[in-house]
ZAMARGU-4260 file (C-alpha; in steps of 0.2 Angstrom, whole numbers, plus 5000, padded with zeros to 4 digits):
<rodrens>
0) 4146/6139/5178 | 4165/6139/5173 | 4165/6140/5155 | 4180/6133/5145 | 4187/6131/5126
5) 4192/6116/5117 | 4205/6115/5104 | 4197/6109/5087 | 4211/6099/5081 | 4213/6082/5074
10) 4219/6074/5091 | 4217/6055/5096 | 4203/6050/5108 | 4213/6046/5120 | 4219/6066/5122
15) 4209/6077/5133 | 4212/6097/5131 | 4204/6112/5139 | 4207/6131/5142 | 4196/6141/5156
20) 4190/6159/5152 | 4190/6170/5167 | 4172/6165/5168 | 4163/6153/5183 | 4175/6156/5199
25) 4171/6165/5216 | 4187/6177/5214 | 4183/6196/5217 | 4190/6212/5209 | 4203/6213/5200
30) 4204/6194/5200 | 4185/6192/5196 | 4181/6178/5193 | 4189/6161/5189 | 4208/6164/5193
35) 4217/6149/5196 | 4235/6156/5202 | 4243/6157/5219 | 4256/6170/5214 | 4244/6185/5209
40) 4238/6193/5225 | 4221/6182/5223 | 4213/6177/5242 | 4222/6159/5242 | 4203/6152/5248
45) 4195/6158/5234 | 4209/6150/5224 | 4206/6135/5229 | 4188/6134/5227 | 4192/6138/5209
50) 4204/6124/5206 | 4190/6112/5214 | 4175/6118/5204 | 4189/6117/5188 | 4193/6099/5193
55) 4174/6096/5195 | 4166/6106/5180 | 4181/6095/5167 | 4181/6078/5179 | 4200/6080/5180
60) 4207/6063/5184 | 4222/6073/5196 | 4226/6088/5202 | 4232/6097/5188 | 4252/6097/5189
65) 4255/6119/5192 | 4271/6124/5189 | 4282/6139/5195 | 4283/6148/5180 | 4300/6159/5177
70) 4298/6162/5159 | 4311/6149/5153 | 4313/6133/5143 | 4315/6120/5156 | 4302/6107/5154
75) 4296/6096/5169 | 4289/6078/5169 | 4271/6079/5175 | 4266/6066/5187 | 4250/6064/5200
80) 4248/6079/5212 | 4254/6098/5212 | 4270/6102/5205 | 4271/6122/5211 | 4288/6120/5219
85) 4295/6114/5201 | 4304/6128/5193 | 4297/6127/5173 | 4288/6133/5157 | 4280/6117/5153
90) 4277/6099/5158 | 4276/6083/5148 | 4271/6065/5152 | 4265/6046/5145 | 4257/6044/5158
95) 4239/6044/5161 | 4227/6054/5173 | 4244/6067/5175 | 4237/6082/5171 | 4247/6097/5163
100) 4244/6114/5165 | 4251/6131/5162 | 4244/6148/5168 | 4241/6164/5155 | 4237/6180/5156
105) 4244/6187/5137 | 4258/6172/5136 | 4255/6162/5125 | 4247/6145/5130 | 4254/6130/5118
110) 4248/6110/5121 | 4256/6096/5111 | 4253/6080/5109 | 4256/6064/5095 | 4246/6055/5085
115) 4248/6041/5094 | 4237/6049/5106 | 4252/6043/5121 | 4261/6057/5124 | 4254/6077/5130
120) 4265/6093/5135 | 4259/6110/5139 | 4270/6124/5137 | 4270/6142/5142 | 4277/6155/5131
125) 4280/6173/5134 | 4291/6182/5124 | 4306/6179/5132 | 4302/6159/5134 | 4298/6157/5117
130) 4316/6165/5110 | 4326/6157/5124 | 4319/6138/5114 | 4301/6134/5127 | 4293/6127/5112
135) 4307/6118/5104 | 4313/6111/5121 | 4295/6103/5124 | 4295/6095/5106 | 4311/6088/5109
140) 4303/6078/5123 | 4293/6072/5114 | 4295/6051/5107 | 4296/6048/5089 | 4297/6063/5077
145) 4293/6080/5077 | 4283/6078/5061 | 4270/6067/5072 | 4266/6081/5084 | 4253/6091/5086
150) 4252/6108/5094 | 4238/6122/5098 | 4239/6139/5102 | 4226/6147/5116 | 4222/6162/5120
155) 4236/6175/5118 | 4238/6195/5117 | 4235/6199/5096 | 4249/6207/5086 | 4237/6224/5087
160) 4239/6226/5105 | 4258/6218/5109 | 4270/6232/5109 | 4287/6230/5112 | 4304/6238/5110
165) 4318/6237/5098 | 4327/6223/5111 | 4315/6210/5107 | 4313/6213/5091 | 4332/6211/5087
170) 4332/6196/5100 | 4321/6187/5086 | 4328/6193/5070 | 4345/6186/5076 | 4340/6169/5076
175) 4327/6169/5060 | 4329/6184/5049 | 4311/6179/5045 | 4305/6182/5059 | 4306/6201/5055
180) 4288/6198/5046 | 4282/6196/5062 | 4283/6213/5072 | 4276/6227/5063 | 4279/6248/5066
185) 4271/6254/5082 | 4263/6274/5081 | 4276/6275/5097 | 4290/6270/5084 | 4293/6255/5093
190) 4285/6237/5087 | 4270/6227/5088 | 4275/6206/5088 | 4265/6194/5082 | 4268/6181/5096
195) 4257/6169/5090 | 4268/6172/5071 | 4282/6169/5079 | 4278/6152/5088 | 4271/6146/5071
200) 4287/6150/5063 | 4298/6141/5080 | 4285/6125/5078 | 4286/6123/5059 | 4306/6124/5061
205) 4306/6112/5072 | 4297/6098/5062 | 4280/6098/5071 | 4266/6093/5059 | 4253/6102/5062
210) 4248/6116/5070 | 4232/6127/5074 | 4224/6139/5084 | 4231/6156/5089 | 4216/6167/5085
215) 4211/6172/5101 | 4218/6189/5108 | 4218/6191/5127 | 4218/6209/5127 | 4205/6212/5117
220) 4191/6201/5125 | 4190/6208/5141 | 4173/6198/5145 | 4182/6181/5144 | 4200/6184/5146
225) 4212/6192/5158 | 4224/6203/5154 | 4239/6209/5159 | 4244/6220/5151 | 4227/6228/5147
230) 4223/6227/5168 | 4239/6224/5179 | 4233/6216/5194 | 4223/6202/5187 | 4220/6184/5186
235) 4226/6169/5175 | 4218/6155/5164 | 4221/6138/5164 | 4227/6128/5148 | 4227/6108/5151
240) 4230/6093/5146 | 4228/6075/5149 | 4229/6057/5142 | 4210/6048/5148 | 4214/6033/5158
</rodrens>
């Protein structure tokens, strides 16, 4: 049985939001079990066999719209049907039964939608996307104010097991000397980030009104998450999003 998280956040009823575990797919080793990416090395059969039991198990009104993740900021419009051909780190759309989706596996998983309950986004935010402006692009698609936005964080790799070098720290600190708060001395003499820190602090600068989640760390829950950079080869979750029709 594939078994799924939901975000605990004050979103209208018309919002529909859900993020798979590794947990209820027919994937073997090192993919084991519910991987939902094409790109990973992953029998494409049994990959497809997971998407369908994901569309059955949450009663998906479309095929979820899959990006081709690069790492950027570009942000798609999500419409009916598969969107693996469009180059992006996030999709948005008003309209209803589109479904976004973004695939992780450490990234950090971030969905938005408004308090109007007519407008959802999912953005995927590794390090890179995050400092080159994935978040704020996604919030800037968004209609009315920033301020009536609201955004979770999923599952991501925790500021105890994120170690990166000097490059990315500086990256940050350029842009929001505050951010320095966020990365932390490594015993390597390099630096531990906070990735999830150092969304909160890109969200709240650009206006959105409230924000949650980000306590879930990839690395450390081997039994429900993958991994990268605790396994390698390995599979990804799914984060969605969707308006009810």
């Amino acid at each position: 049985m594939i078994e799924c998280l939901y975000p605990d956040w004050p979103a209208p009823p018309s919002v529909r939001a859900a993020i798979t575990t590794r947990s209820g797919g027919v994937s073997g080793r090192p993919w084991d079990s519910l991987n939902l990416a094409e790109h990973v090395g992953d029998d494409p059969a049994h990959v497809a066999e997971n998407r369908q039991r994901l569309r059955a198990a949450l009663a998906l009104p479309a095929e979820p719209f899959w990006l081709h993740q690069v790492h950027g900021c570009d942000v798609a419009d999500a419409g009916p049907g598969e969107g693996e051909s469009c180059a992006a780190d996030a999709s948005a759309t008003s309209r209803r039964g589109a479904v976004c989706a973004v695939l992780t596996a450490d990234c950090l998983p971030v969905l938005f939608c408004n308090r109007r309950g007519d407008w959802v986004a999912a953005a995927h935010a590794g390090w890179r996307g995050l400092a080159a402006g994935v978040l704020e692009q996604t919030v800037a698609r968004a209609p009315g104010a920033p301020a009536d936005l609201l955004a979770w964080l999923g599952p991501a790799i925790g500021p105890l097991a994120f170690e990166v070098g000097h490059e990315v720290r500086e990256v940050f600190v350029a842009d929001d000397p505050g951010a320095a708060r966020c990365f932390a001395p490594s015993p390597a003499g390099r630096w531990l980030a906070d990735l999830c820190g150092l969304a909160r602090r890109r969200l709240a600068r650009a206006g959105v009104g409230w924000a949650g989640g980000g306590d879930l760390c990839t690395f450390a829950d081997a039994p429900r998450f993958f991994s990268f950079r605790r396994d390698g080869a390995t599979g990804r979750m799914a984060s969605l999003i969707w308006l009810q029709g």
